[in-house]
N, C-alpha and C positions, 0 to 999 in steps of 0.2 A: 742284269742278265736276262729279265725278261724279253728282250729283243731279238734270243739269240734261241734255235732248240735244242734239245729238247724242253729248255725252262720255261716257252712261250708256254705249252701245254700243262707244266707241273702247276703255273701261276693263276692261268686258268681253272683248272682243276679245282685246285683249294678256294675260289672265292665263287664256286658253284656255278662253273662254266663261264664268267665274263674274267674280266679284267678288271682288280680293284678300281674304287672312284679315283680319278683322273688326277685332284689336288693331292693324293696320296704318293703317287707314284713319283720316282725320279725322273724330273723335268732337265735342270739345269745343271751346270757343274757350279758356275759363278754364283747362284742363287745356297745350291748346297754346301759352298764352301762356308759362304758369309754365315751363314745358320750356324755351320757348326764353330764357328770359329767366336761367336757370339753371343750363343745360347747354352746355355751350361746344361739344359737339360735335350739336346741335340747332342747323341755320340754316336757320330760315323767313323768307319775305318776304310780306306785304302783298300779294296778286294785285288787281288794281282792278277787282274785282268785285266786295269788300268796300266800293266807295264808292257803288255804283251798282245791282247786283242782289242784295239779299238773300237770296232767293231759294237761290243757291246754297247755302246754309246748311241748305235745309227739303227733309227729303224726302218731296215734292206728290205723288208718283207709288206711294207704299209700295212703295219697294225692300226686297227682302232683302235687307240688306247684312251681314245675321248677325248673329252676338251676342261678344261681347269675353269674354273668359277671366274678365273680376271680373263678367259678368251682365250 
């Protein structure tokens, strides 16, 4: 939901005006899946915005959201 507003601002806000570090944030879905699906101490859930806004997936606004340690 970072992607999307008002939560670009709330997400900002809380980690003192940037965008948490880059390996933090949700990158992939394929990458996310495998984790949870094989890490017992990885527990994601389904937010039901996956059924309904896409969107939150695309970032429409070209955020910085940085760059991950593997590029």
């Amino acid at each position: 939901m970072i992607r999307i507003a008002p939560f670009t601002d709330y997400c900002k806000n809380l980690q003192g005006g940037k965008f948490d570090i880059a390996d933090r944030l949700f990158a992939s879905l394929i990458t996310a899946w495998k984790s949870a699906s094989s890490e017992v101490s990885d527990v994601r859930e389904m937010i039901p915005e996956f059924f309904y806004l896409p969107e939150f997936l695309l970032n429409l606004e070209n955020l910085n959201l940085g760059e991950t340690q593997s590029g």
